[in-house]
Every structure is written in structure tokens, then in C-alpha cells.
C-alpha positions as CSV (number, residue, x, y, z in Angstrom):
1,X,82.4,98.6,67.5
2,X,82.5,94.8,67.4
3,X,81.4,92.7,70.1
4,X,84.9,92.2,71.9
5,X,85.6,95.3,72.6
6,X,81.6,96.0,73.8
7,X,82.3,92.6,75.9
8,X,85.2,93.8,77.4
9,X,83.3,97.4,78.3
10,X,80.8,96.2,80.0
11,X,83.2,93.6,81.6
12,X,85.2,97.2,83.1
13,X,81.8,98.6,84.1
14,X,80.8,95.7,86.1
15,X,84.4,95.6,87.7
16,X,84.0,99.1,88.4
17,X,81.0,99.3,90.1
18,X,81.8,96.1,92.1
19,X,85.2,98.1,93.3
20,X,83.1,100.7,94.6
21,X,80.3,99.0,96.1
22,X,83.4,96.9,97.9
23,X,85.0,100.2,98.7
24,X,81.8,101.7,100.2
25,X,81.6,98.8,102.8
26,X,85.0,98.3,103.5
27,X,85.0,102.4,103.6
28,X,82.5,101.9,106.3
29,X,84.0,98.7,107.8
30,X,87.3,100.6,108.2
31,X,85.5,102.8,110.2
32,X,84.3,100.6,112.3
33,X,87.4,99.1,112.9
34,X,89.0,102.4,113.6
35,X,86.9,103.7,116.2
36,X,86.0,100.1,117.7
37,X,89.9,99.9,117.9
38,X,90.8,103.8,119.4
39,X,87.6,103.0,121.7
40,X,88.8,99.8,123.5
41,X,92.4,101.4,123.7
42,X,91.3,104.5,125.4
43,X,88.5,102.7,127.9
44,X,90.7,100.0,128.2
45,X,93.9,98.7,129.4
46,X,94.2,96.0,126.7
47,X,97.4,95.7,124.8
48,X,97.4,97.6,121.6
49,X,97.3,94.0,118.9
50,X,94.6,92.8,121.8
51,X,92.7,96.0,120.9
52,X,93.3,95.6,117.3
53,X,92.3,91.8,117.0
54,X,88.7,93.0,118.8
55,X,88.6,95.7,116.1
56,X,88.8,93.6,113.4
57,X,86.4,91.2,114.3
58,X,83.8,93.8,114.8
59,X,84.8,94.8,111.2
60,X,84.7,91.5,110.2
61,X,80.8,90.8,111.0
62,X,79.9,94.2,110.0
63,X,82.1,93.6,106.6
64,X,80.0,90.3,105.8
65,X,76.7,92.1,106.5
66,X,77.6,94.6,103.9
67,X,79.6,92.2,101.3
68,X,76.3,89.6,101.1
69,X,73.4,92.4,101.3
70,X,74.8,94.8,99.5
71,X,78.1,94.3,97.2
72,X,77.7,90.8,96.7
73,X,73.6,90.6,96.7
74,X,73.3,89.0,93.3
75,X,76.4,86.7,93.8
76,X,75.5,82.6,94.5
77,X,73.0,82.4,97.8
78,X,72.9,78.5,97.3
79,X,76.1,77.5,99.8
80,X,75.9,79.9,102.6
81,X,77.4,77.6,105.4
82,X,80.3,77.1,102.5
83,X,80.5,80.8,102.0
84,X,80.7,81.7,105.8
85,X,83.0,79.4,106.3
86,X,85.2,80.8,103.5
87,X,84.9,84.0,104.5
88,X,85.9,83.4,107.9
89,X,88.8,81.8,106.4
90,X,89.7,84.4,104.3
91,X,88.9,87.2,107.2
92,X,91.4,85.4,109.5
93,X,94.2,85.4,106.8
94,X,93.3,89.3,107.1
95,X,93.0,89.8,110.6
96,X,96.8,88.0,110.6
97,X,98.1,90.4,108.3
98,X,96.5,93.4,109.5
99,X,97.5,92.9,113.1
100,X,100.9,91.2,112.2
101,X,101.7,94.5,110.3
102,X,100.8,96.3,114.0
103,X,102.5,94.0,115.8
104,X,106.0,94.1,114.0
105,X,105.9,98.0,114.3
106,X,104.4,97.7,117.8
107,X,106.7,95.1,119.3
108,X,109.5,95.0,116.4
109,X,110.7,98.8,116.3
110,X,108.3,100.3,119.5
111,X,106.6,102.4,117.2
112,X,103.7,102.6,119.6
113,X,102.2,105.8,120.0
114,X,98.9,106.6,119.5
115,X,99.3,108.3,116.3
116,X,102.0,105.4,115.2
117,X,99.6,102.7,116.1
118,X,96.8,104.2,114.4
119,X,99.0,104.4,110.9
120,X,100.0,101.2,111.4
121,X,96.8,99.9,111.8
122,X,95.2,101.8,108.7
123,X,98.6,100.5,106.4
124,X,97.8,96.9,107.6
125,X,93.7,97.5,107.2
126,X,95.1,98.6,103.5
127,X,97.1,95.5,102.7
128,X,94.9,93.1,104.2
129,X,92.0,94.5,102.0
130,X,93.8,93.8,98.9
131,X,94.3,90.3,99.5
132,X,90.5,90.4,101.0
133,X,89.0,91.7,97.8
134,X,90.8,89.2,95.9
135,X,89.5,86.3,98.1
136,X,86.4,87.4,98.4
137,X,85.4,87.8,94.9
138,X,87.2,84.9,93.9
139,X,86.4,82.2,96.3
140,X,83.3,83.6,98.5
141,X,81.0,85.6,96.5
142,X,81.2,83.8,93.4
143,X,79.3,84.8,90.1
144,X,76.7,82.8,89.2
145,X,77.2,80.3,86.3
146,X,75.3,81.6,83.0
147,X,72.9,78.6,82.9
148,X,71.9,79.0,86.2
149,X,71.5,82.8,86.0
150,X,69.4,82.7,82.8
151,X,66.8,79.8,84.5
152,X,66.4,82.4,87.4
153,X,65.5,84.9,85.1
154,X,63.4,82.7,83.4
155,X,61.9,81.7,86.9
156,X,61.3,85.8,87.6
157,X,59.8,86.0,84.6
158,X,57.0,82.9,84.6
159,X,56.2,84.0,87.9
160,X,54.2,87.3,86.8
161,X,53.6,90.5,88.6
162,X,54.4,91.0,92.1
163,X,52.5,89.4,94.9
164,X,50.0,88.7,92.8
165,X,51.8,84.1,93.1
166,X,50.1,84.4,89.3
167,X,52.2,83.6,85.9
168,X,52.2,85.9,83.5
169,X,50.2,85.3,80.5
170,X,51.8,84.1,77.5
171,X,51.1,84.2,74.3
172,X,49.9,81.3,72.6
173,X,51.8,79.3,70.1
174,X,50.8,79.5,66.9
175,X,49.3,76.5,65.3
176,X,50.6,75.2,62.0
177,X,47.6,76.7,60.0
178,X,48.5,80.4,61.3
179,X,52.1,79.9,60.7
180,X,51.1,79.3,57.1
């Protein structure tokens, strides 16, 4: 097997299992947003995009939790006020089409039943996460550049084993007269 296709492999794996770490907290975060959502609109009088918009941001803070600790935790830490700020961004874009989705059903064609509000709000929690994944991995949580990834490594590595703040030992150079 040559290199390319090896390349490209492991290049599907990692793909892969970044899909399902995403899907495991937006899996959860959908949750969240769900029951945070069905909760304020039976406890509450609120209007059902009112109810929605609360949902979301609930998700939205949980979501970040579980994108930086968990899916993302190897991704760039150096810019965090950059990557909240982006995230925020891109959350917003998918709280508007989440709850823009709810809203034209809601308040377009009255489709406002419990049951209709709650598919509505799934479908847009479905489209918004496609554009969200994309974002996300493209703008917020980005890879680390090789050069920098290798020097960390390298870091790990001189710094020895664990707790002990000692650097490994090395082995010495060989002079010239034990090379020959």
C-alpha cells in the first residue's frame, strides 16, 4: 500500500472519530436543548421562539464545555478569547437558523402544537448543526500547525516522567573517536 492511500486512511479515521466525538456532545447538547426547551414551555407562559432562544443558549454553553474539553481537547488552546468569540459567533448564526426554522412554521403556517413545535425544533437543531460542525472545525477549533505540534511533543518529551519537573535522561552523543 503506498503512502497516499495510508495518508488518506488515517486522514478518514481521524475525521471519523472527530464526527462522533461531535455527535456525542451535540447528542447530549440536543438533549439539553430539548428538555430545557419542553421545560420552560410547560412551567412557563413564554412564547414558543422565546422558549426556544433560552433552549439554545443553555445548549450553547453546555455545547462549548463539551467541544473544548472533550472533542476539540487537542485542538489550538493558544487564542481562547479569539476562539470564544468565534464560537459565539458561529453559535448565534445557529441559534438564527434553528429558531428561524421554528418560527416560520410557528408564526408562518401555525404549525404550533406541541408535537409540531417539538419537530420543528429538532429539524432546525439538525440544520443548524451542519453548518455548526462546519464552523466549528474550520474556524474555532483549529488543528494545530505541524511545527507547532511536533515542538510540543518535543516539550512532553524533555520534560520526563510525570510529576517528577525532571528531564528525561538522554543519551549522550557520541564523540568523534566512538563514531569511528
Amino acid at each position: 500500500m503506498d503512502h497516499g492511500s495510508s495518508g488518506h486512511s488515517s486522514g478518514l479515521r481521524r475525521l471519523a472519530r472527530e464526527l462522533a466525538k461531535f455527535g456525542a456532545v451535540g447528542g447530549a447538547g440536543l438533549l439539553v436543548n430539548l428538555g430545557v426547551f419542553n421545560l420552560v414551555r410547560q412551567f412557563t407562559d413564554l412564547q414558543v421562539v422565546r422558549a426556544s432562544v433560552i433552549a439554545t443558549i443553555v445548549a450553547i454553553v453546555f455545547n462549548y464545555i463539551g467541544f473544548r474539553y472533550f472533542t476539540y481537547r487537542d485542538r489550538d488552546k493558544s487564542g481562547r478569547t479569539k476562539e470564544l468569540t468565534l464560537f459565539l459567533l458561529f453559535s448565534v448564526v445557529g441559534l438564527v437558523i434553528e429558531n428561524g426554522l421554528l418560527f416560520t412554521a410557528t408564526y408562518g403556517f401555525g404549525w404550533d402544537s406541541p408535537l409540531q413545535s417539538n419537530i420543528f425544533k429538532f429539524l432546525g437543531i439538525g440544520v443548524a448543526t451542519l453548518f455548526r460542525f462546519w464552523s466549528y472545525r474550520t474556524w474555532v477549533f483549529r488543528t494545530l500547525p505541524a511545527k507547532e505540534a511536533v515542538a510540543n511533543a518535543e516539550s512532553f518529551l524533555a520534560e520526563g516522567p510525570r510529576g517528577t519537573g525532571q528531564p528525561q535522561a538522554r543519551k549522550p552523543k557520541p564523540t568523534a573517536r566512538q563514531r569511528a
